[in-house]
Residue, then its C-alpha position, 0 to 999 in steps of 0.5 A: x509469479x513473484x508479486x509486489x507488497x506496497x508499503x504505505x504510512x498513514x496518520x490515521x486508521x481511518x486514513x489507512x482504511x479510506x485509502x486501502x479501501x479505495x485501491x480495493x475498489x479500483x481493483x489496484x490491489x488484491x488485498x490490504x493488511x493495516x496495523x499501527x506502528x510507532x514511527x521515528x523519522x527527520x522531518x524539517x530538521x526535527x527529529x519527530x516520533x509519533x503514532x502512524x498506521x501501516x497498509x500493506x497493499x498486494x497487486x501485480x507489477x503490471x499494477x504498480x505505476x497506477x497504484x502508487x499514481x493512485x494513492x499519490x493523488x488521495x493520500x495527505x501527506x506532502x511526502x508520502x512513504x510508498x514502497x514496492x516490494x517484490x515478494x514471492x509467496x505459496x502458489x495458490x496465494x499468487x493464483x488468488x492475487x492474479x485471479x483479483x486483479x485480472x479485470x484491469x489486464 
């Protein structure tokens, strides 16, 4: 069973952390890693470089239409960075990842 990490930016830790957080509680994801990262990107015609933060949020591909609706609808940014992609990991992990986001099947 292959499973998708959802790859999200955010300007804050305390923005990565509501949003995860609220994706948790929805039972959209199974788990949240966060971590900053230093961003370089074309925004309005300007080259801009600044300090963002990182969700990588776990969950099913049944769960992807409603997570990526989902943070669409919390997160700040007028162009949010929200990337799916399908990973496949240790059985076990994708045992747990399935037996966490059975509730919303």
């Amino acid at each position: 069973m292959a499973f998708l990490i959802v790859y999200v930016t955010h300007a804050s830790e305390a923005e990565a952390l509501r949003v995860s957080q609220e994706m948790l509680q929805a039972r959209l994801c199974a788990c949240a890693n966060i971590f900053p990262i230093q961003s370089l990107y074309w925004w309005q015609g300007a080259l801009e470089s600044g300090q963002e933060w990182v969700s990588i949020l776990k969950t099913q591909h049944s769960h992807w239409g409603a997570l990526r609706s989902a943070i669409e609808q919390t997160h700040p940014y007028d162009t949010p960075c929200i990337m799916k992609i399908e990973v496949s990991a240790n059985e076990k992990y994708e045992r747990w990842i399935e037996a966490h986001l059975a509730a919303l099947e």
